[in-house]
C-alpha positions in Angstrom: 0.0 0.0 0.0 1.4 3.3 -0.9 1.6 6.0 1.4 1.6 9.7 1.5 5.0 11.7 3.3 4.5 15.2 4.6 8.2 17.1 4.5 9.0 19.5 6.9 11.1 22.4 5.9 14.1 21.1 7.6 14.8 17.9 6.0 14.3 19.8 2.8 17.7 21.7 3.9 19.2 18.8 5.4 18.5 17.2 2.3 17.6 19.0 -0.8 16.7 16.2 -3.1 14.7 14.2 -0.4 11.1 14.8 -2.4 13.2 11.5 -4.9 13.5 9.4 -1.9 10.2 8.0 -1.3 10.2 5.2 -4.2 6.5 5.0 -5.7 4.9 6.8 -2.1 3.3 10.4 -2.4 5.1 13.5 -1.2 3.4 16.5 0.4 5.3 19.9 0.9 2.7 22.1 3.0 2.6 25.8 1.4 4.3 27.0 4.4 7.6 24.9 4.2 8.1 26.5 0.7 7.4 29.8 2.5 10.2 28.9 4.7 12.7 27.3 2.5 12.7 30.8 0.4 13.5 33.0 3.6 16.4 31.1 3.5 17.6 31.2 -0.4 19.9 34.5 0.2 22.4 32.6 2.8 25.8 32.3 1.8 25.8 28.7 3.5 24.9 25.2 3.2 21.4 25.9 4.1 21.1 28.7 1.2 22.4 26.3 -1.2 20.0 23.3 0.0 17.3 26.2 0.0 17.9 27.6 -4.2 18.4 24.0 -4.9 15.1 22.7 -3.5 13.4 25.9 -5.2 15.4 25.0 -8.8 13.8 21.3 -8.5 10.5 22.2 -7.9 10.3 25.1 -11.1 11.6 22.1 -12.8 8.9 20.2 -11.6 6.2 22.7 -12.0 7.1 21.9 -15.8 5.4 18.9 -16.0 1.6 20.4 -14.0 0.4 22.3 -11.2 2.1 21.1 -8.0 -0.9 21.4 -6.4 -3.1 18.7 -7.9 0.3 16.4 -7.8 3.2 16.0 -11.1 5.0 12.6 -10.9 7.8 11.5 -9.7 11.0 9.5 -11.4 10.4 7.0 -8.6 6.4 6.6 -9.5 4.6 8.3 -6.7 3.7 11.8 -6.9 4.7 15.5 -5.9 2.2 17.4 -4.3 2.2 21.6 -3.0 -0.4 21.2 0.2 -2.0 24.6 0.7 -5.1 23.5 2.7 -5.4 22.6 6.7 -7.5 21.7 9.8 -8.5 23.4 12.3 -6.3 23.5 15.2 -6.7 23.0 18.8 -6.7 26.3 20.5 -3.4 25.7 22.8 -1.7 25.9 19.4 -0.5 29.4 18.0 -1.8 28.9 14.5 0.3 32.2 13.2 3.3 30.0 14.1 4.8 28.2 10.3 5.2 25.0 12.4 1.7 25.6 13.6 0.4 25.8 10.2 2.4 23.0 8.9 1.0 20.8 11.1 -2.1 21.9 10.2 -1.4 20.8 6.5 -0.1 17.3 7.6 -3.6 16.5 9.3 -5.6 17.5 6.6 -3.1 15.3 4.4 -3.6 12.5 7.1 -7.5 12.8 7.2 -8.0 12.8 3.5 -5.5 9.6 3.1 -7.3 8.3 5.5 -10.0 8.1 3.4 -8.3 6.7 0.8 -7.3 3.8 2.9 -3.2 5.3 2.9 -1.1 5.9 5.6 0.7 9.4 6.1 3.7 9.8 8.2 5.3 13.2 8.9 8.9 13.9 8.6 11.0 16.5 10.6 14.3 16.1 12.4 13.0 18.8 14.7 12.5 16.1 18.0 9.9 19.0 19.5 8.0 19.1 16.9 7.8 15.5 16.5 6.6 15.5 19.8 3.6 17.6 18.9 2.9 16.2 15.7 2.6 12.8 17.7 -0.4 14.7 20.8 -2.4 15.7 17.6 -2.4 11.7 16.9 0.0 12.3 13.8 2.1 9.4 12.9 5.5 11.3 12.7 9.3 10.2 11.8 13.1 11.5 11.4 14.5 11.6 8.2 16.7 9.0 7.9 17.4 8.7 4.6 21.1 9.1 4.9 21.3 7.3 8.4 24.3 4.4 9.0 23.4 2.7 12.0 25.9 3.1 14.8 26.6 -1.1 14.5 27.5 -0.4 11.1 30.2 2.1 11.7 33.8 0.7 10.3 36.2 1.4 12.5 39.1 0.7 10.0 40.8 -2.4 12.4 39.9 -5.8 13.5 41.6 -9.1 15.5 42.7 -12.0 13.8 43.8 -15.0 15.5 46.4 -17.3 14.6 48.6 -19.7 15.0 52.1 -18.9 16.5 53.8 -20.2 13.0 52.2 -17.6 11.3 52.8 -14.4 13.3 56.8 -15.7 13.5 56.4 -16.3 9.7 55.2 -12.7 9.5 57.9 -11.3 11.2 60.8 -12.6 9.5 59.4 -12.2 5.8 57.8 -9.0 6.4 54.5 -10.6 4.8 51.4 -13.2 5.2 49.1 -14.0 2.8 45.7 -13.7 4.7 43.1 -16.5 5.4 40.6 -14.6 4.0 39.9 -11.9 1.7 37.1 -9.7 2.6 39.2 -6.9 4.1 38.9 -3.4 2.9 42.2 -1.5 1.7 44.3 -0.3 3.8 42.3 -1.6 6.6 44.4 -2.8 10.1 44.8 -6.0 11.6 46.0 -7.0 15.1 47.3 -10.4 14.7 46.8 -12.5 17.9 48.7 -15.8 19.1 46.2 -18.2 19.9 47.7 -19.8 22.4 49.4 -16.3 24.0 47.3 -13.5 23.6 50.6 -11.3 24.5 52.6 -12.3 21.4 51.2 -10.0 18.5 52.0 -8.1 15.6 50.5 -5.0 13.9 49.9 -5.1 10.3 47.9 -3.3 7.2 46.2 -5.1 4.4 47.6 -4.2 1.4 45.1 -4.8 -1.3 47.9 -4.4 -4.6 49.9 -7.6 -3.2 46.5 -8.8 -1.3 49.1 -9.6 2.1 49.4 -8.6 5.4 52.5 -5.9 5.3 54.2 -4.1 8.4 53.1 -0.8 9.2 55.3 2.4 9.0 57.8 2.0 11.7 58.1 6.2 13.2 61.6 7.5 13.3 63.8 7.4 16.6 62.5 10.6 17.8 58.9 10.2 16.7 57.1 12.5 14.3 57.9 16.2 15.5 58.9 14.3 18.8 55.2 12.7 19.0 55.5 8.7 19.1 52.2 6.7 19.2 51.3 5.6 22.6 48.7 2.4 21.7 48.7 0.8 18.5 45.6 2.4 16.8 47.7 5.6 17.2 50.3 3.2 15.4 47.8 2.8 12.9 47.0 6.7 12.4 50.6 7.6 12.2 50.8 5.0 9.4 48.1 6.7 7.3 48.9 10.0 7.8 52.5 9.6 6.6 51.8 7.2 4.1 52.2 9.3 0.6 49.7 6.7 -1.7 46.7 7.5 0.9 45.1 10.4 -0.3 42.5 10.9 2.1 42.4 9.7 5.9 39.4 9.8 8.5 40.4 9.6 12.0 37.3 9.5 14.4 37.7 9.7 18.4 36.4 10.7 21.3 38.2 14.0 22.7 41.5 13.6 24.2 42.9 10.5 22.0 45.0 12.5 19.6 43.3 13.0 16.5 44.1 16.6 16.0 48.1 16.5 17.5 49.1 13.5 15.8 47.5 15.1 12.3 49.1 17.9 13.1 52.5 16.1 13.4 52.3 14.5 10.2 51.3 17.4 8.3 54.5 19.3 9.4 57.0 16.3 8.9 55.5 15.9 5.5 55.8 19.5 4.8 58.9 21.1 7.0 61.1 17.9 7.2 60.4 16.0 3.7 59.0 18.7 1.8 56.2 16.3 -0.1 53.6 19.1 0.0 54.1 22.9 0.0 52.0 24.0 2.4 50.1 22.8 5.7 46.2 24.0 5.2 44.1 23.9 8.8 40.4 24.5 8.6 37.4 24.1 11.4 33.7 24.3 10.5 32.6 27.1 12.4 29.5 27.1 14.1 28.7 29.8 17.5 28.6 32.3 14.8 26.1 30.3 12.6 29.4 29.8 10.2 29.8 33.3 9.5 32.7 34.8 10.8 31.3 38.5 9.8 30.2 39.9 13.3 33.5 39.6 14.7 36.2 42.5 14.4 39.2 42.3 12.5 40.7 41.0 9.3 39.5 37.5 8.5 42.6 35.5 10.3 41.7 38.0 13.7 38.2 36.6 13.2 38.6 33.0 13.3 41.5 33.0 15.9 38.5 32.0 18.5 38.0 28.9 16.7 41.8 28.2 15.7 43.5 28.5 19.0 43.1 24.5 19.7 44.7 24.2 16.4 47.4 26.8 17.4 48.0 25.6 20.9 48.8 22.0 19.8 51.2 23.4 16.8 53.1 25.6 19.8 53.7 22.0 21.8 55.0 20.6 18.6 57.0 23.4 18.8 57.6 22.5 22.2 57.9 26.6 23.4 58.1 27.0 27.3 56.8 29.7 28.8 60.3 31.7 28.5 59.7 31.3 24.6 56.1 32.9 24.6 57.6 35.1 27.1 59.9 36.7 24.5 57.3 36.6 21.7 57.6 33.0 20.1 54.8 31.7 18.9 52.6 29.9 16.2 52.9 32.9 14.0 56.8 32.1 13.1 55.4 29.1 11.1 52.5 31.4 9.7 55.0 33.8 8.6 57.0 31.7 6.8 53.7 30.3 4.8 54.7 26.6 6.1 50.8 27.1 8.1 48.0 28.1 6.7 44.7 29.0 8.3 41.4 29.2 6.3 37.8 29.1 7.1 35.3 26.5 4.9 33.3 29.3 3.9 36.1 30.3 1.2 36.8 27.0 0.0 34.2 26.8 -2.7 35.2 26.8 -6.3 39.1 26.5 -5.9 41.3 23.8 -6.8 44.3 23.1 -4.3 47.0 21.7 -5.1 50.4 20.0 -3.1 49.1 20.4 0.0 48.6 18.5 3.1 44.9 20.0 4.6 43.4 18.7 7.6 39.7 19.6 8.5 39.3 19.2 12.6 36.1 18.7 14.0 34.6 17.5 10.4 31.6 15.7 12.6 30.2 19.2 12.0 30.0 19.1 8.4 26.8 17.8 6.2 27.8 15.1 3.4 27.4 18.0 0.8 30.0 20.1 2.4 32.5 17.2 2.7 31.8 16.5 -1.0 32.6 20.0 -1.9 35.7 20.1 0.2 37.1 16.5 -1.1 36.5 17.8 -4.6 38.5 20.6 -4.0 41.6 18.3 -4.1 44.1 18.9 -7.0 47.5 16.9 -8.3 49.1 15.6 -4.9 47.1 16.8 -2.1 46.3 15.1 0.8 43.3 16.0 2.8 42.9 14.5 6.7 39.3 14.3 8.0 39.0 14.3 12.3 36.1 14.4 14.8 34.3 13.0 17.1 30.8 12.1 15.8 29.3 12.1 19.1 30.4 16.0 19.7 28.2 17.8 17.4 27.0 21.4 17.2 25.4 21.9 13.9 21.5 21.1 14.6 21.1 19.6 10.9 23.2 16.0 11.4 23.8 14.1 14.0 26.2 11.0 15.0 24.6 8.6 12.3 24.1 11.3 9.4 27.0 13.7 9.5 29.6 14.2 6.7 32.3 12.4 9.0 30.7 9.0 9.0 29.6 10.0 5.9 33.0 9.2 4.0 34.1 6.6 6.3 31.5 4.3 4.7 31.4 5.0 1.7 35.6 5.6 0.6 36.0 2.4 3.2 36.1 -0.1 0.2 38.4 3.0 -1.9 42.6 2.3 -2.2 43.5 5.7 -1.9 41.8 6.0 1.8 42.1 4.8 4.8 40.5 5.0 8.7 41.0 4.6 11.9 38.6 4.9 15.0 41.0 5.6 17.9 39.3 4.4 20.9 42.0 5.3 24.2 42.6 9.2 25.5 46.0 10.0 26.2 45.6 13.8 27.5 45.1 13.1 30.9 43.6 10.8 33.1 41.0 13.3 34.1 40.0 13.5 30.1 39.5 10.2 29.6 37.6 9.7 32.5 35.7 12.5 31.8 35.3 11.5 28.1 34.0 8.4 29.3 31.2 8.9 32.0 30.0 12.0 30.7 
């Protein structure tokens, strides 16, 4: 039995094509959502982008017959422009546009009703879910894009063998694996089984389709930062490994995403000179990502939401306090163009190439906005995705939607990425406690 979907105006933004997501089902867009989705059209953000797109789709639409007796669909069901609504109950501020949506998605619900159809309303907004369901409306998230927390890949697993094989591993600096369903690049912790405590750390390597070694740090570490548990061991691989183009490092805070990225960018740019530059972004979100209201040229405006990045490049540094005393700082590596600092907002439309960018705190992004940043790569750049996907302070994704998770499943399968969920905090034992009661 088909059945009819009333969008609110938010997953519209969150997802501009979603009216094609509903197979052969009908989709209702109440009158006021569109009144909505055009106050938002002159934003210089992802929501203005979502916003002219959904408005280009439907004048496309409108093509084909009036919206509001219903065009069809490529997937079979039909598009329809709700205008009319119920009355509504008096505790309700009907001059309200969620008010009046509502409104719309009970007059859909009655009138499918009569048909004998379901109708389920959709908004990621929980409240209004909540009142959606007291008016007896059966109401959903948008979940379209959704990977289930279960299905998260966490870029390493355990495999246990026999002791022949780990020693065999270590003296020919190979194994041919048991099985082949890994995914490229992806890390294995090979176990004794009979002693748990004999071990070895290894990558697949899908070209030779073997277990090979992982990149053994030099004697002094990378910028004098070793790896202090092995899926650490495993990041430091990726991010110094020149044939990965793009990593994904995902961790709670405190377990060294950001430092050891850091690290690697700097000893692939200072010490071996692979890429020209280091590039350092942050989505940037108290200010609605709009850097505008604060005073100052645009790298005095987003020095608020730098300074993690800066403090951990002045440890790397390693400056005491007698060195910041007399004026050392970041800003020695900014001046010599070896750092540079850029918000997201710019990024759009460029092509960078030979350099080493890492985006921190990427749980904030939407899949659209990592798309446009990963196709902003050009010959020989490198571009490091970190976050924690269960930190997030844009309102439009959350830990099973965002742009983070987003490329983790679907580059997880690709040669020229890799991941790594790192899983232990090493800032303090205060952190990690913290990290994990909280």
């Amino acid at each position: 039995m088909k059945k009819n979907y009333v969008l609110d105006t938010n997953v519209l933004l969150h997802d501009s094509r979603a009216i094609f997501s509903f197979e052969d089902n009908d989709v209702f867009i109440p009158i006021y959502v569109l009144e909505e989705v055009d106050s938002f059209k002159r934003e210089l953000s992802e929501l203005g982008r979502s916003a002219r797109q959904v408005s280009r789709q439907l004048d496309e639409l409108r093509g084909l017959g009036p919206l509001s007796v219903g065009v069809e669909l490529p997937g079979g069901g039909k598009l329809f422009v709700a205008l009319e609504g119920v009355q509504l109950p008096a505790v309700l501020d009907a001059h309200k546009a969620d008010a009046r949506i509502l409104s719309v998605a009970m007059a859909v619900r009655d009138k499918g009703a009569s048909e004998g159809r379901r109708t389920v309303f959709l908004t990621k907004d929980v409240n209004l879910r909540i009142r959606a369901d007291a008016l007896g409306l059966e109401t959903e998230d948008y979940e379209h894009d959704k990977v289930e927390e279960r299905e998260y890949y966490t870029g390493v697993r355990e495999v246990t063998l026999p002791k022949e094989e780990i020693d065999r591993f270590y003296q020919a600096g190979e194994l041919q694996p048991e099985s082949s369903d890994h995914a490229p690049n992806e890390y294995v912790i090979l176990k004794d089984e009979t002693n748990l405590s004999h071990t070895a750390l290894a990558k697949y390597h899908p070209g030779k389709d073997r277990y090979v070694p992982i990149i053994k740090t030099m004697q002094g570490g990378v910028w004098g930062i070793r790896a202090r548990n092995k899926e650490q061991a495993f990041a430091l691989d990726l991010l110094l490994n020149d044939e990965i183009k793009l990593v994904t490092i995902v961790g709670k805070a405190g377990t060294g995403k950001t430092l050891l990225a850091i690290a690697a960018g700097l000893q692939k740019t200072m010490e071996e000179q692979v890429f020209t530059r280091l590039l350092v972004s942050r989505p940037i979100f108290p200010l609605g990502r709009d850097i505008g209201y604060l005073p100052g040229s645009v790298e005095e405006k987003l020095n608020p939401w730098m300074q993690p990045i800066f403090d951990n490049v002045e440890f790397l540094m390693g400056l005491s306090q007698k060195d910041k005393k007399s004026g050392r700082s970041y800003r020695e590596l900014l001046d010599l163009g070896i750092i540079a600092i850029e918000p997201l907002t710019y990024i759009r439309g460029r092509s960078i190439p030979g350099q080493y960018i890492i985006v921190d705190e990427a749980q904030n992004l939407t899949p659209h906005e990592v798309k446009t940043i990963l196709t902003r790569a050009g010959e020989a750049t490198k571009i490091v995705l970190t976050g924690d996907p269960w930190q997030i302070d844009n309102p439009y994704v959350d830990a099973t939607n965002n742009g983070l998770i987003h490329v983790v499943n679907k580059f997880k399968s690709e040669k020229l990425a890799g991941h790594v969920s790192l899983v232990k905090g090493e800032r303090s034992p205060l952190a990690e406690l913290a990290a994990t009661v909280l």
